[in-house]
SERO-912458 format. One record per atom (N, C-alpha, C, O): residue in three letters; atom name; y, z, x. Coordinates in steps of 0.1 Angstrom, whole numbers. Each point is the difference from the previous one (the first is absolute). Example, Ala and Ser with C-alpha at 12.3 -4.5 7.8 and 13.67 -1.06 7.14 Angstrom:
BEGIN
NODE:r:a:v:w:u
NODE:Ala:N:-57:78:132
NODE:Ala:CA:12:0:-9
NODE:Ala:C:12:0:9
NODE:Ala:O:0:7:10
NODE:Ser:N:11:-14:-14
NODE:Ser:CA:11:0:9
NODE:Ser:C:11:8:-8
NODE:Ser:O:11:1:5
***
This chain:
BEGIN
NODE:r:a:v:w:u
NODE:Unk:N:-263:-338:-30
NODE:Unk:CA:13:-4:5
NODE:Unk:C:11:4:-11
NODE:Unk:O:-2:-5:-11
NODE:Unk:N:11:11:14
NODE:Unk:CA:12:5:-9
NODE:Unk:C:16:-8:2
NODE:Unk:O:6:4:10
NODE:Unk:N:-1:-11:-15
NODE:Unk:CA:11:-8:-4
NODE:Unk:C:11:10:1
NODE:Unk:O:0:9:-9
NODE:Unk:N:12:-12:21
NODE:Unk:CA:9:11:2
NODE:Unk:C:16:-13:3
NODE:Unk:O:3:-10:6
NODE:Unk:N:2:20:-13
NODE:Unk:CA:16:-1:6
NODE:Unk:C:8:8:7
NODE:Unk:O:11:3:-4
NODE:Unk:N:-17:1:17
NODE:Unk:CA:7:10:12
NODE:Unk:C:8:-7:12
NODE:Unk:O:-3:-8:8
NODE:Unk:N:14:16:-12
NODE:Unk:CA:7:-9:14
NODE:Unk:C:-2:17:6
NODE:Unk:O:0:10:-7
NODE:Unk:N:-2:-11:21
NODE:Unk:CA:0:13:11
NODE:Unk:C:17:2:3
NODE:Unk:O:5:10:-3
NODE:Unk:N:-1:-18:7
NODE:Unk:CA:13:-1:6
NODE:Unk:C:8:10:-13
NODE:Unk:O:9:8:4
NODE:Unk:N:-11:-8:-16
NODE:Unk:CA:10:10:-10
NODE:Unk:C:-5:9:0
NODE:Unk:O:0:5:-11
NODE:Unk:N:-7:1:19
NODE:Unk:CA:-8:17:-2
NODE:Unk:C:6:6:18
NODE:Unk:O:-1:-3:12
NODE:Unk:N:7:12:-18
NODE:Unk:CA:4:18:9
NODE:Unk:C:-10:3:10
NODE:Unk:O:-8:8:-3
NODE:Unk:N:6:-15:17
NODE:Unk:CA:-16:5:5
NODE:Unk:C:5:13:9
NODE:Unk:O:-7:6:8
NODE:Unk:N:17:-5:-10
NODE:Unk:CA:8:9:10
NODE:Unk:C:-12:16:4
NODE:Unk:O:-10:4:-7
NODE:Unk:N:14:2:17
NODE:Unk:CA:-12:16:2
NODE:Unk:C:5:6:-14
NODE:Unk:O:11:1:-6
NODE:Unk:N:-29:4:4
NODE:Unk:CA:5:12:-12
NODE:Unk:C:-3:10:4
NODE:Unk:O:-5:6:-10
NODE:Unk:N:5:0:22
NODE:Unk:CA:-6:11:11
NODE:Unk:C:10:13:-9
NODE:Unk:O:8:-4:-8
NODE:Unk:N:-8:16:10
NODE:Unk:CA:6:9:-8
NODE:Unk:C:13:0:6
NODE:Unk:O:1:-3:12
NODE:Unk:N:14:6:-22
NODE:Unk:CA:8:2:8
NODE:Unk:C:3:13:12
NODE:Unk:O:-6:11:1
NODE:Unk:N:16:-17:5
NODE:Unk:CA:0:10:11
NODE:Unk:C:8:16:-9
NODE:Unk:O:8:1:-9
NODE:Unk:N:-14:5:17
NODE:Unk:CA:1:20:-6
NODE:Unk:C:18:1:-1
NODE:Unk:O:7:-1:10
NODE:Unk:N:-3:3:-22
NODE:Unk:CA:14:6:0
NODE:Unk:C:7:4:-11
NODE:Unk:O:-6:-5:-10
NODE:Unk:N:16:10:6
NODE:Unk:CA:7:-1:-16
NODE:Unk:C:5:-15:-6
NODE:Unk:O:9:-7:5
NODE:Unk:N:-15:5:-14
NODE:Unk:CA:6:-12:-5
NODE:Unk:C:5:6:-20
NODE:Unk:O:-2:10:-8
NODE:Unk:N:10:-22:6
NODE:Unk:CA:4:5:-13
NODE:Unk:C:-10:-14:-5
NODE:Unk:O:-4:-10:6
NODE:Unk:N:2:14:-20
NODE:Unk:CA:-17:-1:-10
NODE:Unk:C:5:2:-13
NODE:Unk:O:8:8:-3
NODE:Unk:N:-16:-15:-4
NODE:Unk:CA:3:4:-15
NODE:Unk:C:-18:-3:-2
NODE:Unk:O:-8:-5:8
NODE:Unk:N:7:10:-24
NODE:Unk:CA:-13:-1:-7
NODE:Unk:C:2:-10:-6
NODE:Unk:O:10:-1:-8
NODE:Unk:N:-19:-9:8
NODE:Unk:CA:0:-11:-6
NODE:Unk:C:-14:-2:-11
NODE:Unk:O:-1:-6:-11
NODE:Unk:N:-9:13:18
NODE:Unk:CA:-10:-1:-11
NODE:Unk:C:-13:17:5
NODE:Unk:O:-3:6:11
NODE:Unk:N:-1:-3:-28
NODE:Unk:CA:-8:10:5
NODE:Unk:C:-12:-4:-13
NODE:Unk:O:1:-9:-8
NODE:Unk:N:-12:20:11
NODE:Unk:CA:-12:-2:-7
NODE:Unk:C:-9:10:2
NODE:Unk:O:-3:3:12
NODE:Unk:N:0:3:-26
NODE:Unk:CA:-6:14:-1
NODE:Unk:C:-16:-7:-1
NODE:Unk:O:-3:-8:-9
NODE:Unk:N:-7:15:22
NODE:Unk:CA:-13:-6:-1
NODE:Unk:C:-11:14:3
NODE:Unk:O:2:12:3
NODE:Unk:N:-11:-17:-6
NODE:Unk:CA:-8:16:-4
NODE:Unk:C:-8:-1:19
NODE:Unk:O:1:-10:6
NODE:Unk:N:-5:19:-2
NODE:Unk:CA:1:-2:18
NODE:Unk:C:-13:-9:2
NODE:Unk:O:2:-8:-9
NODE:Unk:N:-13:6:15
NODE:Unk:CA:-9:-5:3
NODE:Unk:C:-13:4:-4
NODE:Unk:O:-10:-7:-5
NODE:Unk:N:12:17:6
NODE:Unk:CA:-11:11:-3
NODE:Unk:C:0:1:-17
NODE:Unk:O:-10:-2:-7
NODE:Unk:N:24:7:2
NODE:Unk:CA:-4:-3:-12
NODE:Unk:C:5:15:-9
NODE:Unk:O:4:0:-12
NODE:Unk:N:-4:10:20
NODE:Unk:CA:0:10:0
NODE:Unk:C:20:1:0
NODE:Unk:O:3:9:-8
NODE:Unk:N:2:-11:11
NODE:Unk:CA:17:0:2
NODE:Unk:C:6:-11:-5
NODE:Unk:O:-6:-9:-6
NODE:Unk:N:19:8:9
NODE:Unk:CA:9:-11:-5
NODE:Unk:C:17:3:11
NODE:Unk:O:7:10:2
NODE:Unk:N:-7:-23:2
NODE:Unk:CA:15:2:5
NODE:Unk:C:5:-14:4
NODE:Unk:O:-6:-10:1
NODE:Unk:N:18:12:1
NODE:Unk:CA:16:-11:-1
NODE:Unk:C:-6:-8:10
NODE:Unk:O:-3:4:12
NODE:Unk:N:2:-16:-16
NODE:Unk:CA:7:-9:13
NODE:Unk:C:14:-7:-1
NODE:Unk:O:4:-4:-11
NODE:Unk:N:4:4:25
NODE:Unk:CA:14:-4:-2
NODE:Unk:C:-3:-9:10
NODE:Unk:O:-7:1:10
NODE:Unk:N:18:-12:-15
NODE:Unk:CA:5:-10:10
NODE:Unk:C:16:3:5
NODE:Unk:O:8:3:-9
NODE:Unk:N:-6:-4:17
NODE:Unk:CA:12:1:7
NODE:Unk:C:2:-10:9
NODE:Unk:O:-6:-1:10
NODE:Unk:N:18:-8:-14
NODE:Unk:CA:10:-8:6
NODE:Unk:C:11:4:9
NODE:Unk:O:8:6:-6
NODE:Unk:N:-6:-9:20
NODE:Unk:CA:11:0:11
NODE:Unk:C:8:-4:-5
NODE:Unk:O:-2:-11:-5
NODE:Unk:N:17:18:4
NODE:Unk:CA:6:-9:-7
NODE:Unk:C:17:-3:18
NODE:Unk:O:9:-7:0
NODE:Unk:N:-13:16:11
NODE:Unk:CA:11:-1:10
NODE:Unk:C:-7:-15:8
NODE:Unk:O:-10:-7:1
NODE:Unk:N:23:9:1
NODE:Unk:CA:0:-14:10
NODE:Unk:C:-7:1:13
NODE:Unk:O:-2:11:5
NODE:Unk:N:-2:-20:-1
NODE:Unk:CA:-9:-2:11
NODE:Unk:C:-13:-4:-1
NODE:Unk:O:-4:-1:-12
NODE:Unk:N:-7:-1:24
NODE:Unk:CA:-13:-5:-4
NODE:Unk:C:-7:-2:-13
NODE:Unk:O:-5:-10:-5
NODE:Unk:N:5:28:-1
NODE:Unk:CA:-8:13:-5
NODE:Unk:C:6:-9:-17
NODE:Unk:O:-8:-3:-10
NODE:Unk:N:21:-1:10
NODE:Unk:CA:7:-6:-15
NODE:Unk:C:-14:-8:-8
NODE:Unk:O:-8:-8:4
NODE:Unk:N:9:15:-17
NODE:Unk:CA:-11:-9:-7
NODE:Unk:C:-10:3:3
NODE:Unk:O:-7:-5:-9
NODE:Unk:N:2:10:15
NODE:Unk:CA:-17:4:6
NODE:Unk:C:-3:12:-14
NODE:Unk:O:7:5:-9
NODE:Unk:N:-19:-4:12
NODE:Unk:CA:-7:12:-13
NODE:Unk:C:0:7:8
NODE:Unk:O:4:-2:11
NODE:Unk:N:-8:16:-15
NODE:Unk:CA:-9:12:1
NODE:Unk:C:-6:7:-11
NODE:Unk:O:7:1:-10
NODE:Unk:N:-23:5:12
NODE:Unk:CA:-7:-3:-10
NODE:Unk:C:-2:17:0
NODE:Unk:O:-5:4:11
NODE:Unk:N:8:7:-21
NODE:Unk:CA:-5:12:2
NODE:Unk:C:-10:5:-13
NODE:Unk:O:3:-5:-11
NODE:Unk:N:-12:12:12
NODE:Unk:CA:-10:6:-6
NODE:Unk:C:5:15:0
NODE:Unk:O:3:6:11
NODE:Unk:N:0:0:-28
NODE:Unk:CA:-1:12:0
NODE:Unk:C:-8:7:-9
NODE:Unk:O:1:-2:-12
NODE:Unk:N:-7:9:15
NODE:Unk:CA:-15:10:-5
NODE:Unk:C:9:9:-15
NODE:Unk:O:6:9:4
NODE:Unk:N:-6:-11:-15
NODE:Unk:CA:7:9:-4
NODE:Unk:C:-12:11:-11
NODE:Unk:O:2:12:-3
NODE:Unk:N:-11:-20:1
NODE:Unk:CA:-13:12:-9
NODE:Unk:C:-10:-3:11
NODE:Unk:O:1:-12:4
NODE:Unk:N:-11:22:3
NODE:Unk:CA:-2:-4:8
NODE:Unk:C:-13:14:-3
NODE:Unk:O:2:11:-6
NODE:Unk:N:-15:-14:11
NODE:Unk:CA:-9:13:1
NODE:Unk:C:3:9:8
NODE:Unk:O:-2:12:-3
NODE:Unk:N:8:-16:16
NODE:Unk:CA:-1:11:7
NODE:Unk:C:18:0:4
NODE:Unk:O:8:-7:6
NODE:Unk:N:-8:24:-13
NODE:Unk:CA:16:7:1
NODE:Unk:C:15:-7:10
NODE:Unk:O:11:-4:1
NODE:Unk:N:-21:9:4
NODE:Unk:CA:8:-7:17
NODE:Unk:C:5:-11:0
NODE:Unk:O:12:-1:1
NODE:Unk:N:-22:-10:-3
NODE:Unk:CA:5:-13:0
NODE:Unk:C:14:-1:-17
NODE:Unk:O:11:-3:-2
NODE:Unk:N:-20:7:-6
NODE:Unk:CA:14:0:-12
NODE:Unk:C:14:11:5
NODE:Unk:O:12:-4:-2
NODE:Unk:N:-15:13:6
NODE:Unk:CA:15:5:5
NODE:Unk:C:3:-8:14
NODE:Unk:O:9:5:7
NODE:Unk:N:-12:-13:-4
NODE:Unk:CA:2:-8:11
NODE:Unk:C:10:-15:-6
NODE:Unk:O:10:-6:5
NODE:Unk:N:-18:5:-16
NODE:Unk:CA:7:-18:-6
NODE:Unk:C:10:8:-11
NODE:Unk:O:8:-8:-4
NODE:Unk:N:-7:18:0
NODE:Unk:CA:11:3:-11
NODE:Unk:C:11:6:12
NODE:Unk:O:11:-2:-3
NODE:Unk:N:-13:8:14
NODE:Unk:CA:10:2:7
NODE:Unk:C:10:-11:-1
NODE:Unk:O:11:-1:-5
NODE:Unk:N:-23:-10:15
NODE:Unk:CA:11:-12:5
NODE:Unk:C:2:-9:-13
NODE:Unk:O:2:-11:2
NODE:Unk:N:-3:15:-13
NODE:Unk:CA:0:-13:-11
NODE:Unk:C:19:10:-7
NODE:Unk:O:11:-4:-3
NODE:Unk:N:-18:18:4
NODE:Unk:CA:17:12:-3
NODE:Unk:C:11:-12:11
NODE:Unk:O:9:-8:-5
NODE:Unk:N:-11:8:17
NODE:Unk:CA:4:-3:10
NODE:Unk:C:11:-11:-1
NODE:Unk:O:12:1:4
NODE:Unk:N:-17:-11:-9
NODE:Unk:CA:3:-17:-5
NODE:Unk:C:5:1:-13
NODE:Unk:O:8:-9:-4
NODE:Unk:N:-11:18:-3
NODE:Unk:CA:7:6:-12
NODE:Unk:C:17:5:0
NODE:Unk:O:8:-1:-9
NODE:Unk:N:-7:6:23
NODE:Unk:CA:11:10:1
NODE:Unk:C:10:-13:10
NODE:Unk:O:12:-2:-2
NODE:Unk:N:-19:-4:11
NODE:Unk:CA:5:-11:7
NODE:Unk:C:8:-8:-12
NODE:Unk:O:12:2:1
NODE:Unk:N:-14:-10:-11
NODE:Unk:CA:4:-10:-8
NODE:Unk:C:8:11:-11
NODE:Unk:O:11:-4:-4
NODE:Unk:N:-15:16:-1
NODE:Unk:CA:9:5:-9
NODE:Unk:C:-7:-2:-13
NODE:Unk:O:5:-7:-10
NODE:Unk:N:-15:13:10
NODE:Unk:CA:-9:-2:-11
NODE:Unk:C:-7:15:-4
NODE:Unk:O:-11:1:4
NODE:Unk:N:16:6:-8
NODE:Unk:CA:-6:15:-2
NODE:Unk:C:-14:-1:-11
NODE:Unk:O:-11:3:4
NODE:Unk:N:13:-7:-16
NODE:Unk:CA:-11:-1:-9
NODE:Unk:C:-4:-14:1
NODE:Unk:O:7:-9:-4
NODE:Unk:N:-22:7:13
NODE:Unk:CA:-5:-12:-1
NODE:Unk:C:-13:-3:-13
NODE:Unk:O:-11:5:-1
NODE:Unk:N:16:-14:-8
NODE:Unk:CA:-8:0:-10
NODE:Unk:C:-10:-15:2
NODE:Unk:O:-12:-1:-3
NODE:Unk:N:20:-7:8
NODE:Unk:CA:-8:-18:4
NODE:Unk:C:4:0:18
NODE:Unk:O:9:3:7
NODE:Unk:N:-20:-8:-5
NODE:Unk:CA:3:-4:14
NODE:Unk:C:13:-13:-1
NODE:Unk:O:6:-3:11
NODE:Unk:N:-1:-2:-21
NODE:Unk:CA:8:-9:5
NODE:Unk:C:16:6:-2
NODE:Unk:O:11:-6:1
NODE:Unk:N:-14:21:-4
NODE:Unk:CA:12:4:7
NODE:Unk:C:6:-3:11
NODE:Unk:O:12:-1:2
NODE:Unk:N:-24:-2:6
NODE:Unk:CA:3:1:17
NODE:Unk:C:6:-15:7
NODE:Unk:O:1:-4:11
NODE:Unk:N:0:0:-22
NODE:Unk:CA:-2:-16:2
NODE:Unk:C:14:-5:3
NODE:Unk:O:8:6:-8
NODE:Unk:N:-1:-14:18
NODE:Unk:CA:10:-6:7
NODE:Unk:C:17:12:4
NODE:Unk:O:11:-3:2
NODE:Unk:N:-17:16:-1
NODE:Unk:CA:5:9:2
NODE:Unk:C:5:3:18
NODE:Unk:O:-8:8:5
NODE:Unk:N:19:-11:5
NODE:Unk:CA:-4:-4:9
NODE:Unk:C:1:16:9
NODE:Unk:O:9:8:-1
NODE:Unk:N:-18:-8:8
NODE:Unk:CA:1:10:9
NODE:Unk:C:-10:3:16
NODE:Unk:O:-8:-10:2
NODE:Unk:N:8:16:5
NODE:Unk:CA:-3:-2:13
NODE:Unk:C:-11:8:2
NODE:Unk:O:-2:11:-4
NODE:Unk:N:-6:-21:11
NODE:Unk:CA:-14:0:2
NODE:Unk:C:-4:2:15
NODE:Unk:O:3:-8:8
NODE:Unk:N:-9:19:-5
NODE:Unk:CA:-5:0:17
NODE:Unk:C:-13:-6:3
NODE:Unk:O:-9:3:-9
NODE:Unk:N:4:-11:19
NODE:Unk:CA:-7:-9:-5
NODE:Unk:C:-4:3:15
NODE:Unk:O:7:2:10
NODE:Unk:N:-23:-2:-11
NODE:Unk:CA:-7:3:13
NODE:Unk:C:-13:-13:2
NODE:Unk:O:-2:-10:-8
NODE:Unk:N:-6:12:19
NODE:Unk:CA:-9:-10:0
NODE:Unk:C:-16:11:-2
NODE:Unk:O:-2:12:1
NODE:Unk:N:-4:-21:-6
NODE:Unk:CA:-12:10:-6
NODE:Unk:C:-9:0:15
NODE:Unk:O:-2:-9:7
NODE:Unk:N:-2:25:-5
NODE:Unk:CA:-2:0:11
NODE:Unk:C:-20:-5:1
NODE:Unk:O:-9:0:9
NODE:Unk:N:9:-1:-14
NODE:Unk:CA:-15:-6:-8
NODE:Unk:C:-7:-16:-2
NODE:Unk:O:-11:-5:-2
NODE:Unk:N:29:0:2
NODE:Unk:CA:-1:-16:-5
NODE:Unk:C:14:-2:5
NODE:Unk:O:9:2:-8
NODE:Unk:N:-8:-7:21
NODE:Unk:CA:11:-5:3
NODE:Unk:C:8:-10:-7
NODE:Unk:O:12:-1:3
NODE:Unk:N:-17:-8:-13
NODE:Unk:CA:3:-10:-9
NODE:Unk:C:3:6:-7
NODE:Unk:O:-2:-6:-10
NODE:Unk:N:7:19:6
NODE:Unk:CA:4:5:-18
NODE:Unk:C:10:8:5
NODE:Unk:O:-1:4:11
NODE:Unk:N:9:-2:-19
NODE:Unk:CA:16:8:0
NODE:Unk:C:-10:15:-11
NODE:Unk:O:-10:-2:-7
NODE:Unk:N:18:14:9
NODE:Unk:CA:-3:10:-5
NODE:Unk:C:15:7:-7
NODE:Unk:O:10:-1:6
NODE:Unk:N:-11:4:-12
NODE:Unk:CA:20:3:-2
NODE:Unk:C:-5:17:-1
NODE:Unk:O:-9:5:-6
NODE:Unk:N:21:2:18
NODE:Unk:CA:2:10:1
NODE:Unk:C:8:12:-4
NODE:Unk:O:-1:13:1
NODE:Unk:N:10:-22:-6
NODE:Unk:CA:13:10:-10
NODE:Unk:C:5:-6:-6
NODE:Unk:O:1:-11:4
NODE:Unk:N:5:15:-15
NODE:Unk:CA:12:-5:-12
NODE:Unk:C:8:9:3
NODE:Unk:O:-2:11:4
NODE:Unk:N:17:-22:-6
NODE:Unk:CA:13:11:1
NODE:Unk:C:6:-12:-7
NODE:Unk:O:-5:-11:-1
NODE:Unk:N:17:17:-6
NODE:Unk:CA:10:-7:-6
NODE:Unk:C:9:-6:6
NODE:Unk:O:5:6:10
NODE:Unk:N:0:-15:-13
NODE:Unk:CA:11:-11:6
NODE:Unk:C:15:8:-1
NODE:Unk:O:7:2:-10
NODE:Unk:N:-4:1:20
NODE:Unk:CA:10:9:5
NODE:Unk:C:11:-15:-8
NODE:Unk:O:-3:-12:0
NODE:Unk:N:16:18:-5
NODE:Unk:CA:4:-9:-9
NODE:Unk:C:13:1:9
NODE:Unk:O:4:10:5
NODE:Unk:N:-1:-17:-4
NODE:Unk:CA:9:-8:11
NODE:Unk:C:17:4:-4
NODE:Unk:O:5:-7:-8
NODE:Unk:N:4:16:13
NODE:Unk:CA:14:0:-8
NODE:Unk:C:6:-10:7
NODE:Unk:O:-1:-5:12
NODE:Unk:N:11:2:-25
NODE:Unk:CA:8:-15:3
NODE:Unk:C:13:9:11
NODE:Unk:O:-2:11:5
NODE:Unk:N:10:-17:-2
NODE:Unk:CA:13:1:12
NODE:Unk:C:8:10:-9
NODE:Unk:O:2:11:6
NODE:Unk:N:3:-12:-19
NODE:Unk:CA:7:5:-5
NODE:Unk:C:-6:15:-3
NODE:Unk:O:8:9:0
NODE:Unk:N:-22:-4:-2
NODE:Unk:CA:-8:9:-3
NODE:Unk:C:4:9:13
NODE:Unk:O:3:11:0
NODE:Unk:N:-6:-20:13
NODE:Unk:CA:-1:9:12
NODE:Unk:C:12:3:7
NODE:Unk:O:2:8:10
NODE:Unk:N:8:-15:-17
NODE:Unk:CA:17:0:4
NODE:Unk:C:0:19:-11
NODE:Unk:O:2:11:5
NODE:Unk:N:-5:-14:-17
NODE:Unk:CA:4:8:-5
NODE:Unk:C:-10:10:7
NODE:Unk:O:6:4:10
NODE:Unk:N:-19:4:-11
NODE:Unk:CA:-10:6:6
NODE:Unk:C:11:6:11
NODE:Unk:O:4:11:-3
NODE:Unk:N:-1:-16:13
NODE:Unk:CA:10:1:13
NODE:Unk:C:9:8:-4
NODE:Unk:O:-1:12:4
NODE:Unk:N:11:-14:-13
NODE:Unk:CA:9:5:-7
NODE:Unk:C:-4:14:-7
NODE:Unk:O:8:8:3
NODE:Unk:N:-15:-5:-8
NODE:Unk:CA:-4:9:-2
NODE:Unk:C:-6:11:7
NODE:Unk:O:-2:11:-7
NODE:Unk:N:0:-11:14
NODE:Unk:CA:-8:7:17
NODE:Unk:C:16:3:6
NODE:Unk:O:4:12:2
NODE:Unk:N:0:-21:-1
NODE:Unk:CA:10:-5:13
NODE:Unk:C:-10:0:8
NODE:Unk:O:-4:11:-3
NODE:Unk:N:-4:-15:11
NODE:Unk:CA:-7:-4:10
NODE:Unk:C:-10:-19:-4
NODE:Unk:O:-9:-3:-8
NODE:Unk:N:16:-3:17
NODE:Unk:CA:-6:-10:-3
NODE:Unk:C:-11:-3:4
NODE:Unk:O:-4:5:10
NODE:Unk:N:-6:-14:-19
NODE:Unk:CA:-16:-2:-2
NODE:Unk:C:-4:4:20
NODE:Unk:O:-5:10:5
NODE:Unk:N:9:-22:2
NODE:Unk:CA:-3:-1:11
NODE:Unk:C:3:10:10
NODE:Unk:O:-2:-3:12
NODE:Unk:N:7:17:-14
NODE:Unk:CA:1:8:8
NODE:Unk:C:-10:18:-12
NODE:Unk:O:2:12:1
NODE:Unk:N:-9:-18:-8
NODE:Unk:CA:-11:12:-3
NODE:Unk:C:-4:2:6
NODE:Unk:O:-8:9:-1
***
């Protein structure tokens, strides 16, 4: 018998079913260079944080990328999408994975068609950066044609 101080009622029992498939904005919060299973390779794992509002807010997503790998394919496969997430955050020479770390940018997020319980992330793009009123007053001005009639 083991001696516990648990209250149930302060614990999150909420679904942790994968979120539903869409663009969400994400940052890197944590990564870790591990050698693959086999033994033979080594590649990134990243954690990724939701950071838009709605359900999806605060939830993880967990990606594996192959970056030394035995077989070709699979390494031009994880150095593609690792370039990818590189170019999304604005990181050209990656020397530490924690480059990548609280950098915020947008994440396409699918359901694993394999494991309905797991999120799969499908693309990195960068956070289209928002112009203030005065940026797009001016923008306007300069065109002469205003934003809303491009």
């Amino acid at each position: 018998m083991a001696q516990l101080n648990f209250n149930a009622a302060e614990i999150d029992t909420t679904s942790r079913d994968a979120i539903p498939s869409g663009t969400y904005e994400a940052v890197v919060t944590d990564s870790e260079m591990k050698a693959t299973k086999n033994g033979l390779g080594m590649g990134i794992n990243l954690t990724f944080e939701i950071l838009s509002d709605g359900p999806a807010k605060g939830r993880k997503v967990f990606v594996w990328i192959n970056y030394e790998h035995p077989k070709a394919e699979a390494q031009r496969i994880g150095r593609e999408e690792l370039a990818s997430l590189c170019k999304a955050v604005g990181v050209a020479n990656l020397t530490d994975t924690n480059q990548l770390h609280n950098l915020p940018l947008m994440v396409t997020v699918g359901v694993d068609r394999n494991d309905p319980t797991r999120n799969v992330v499908k693309k990195y793009a960068a956070k289209a950066a928002q112009q203030t009123p005065a940026e797009q007053t001016s923008s306007a001005t300069a065109s002469g044609t205003p934003p809303w009639r491009r």
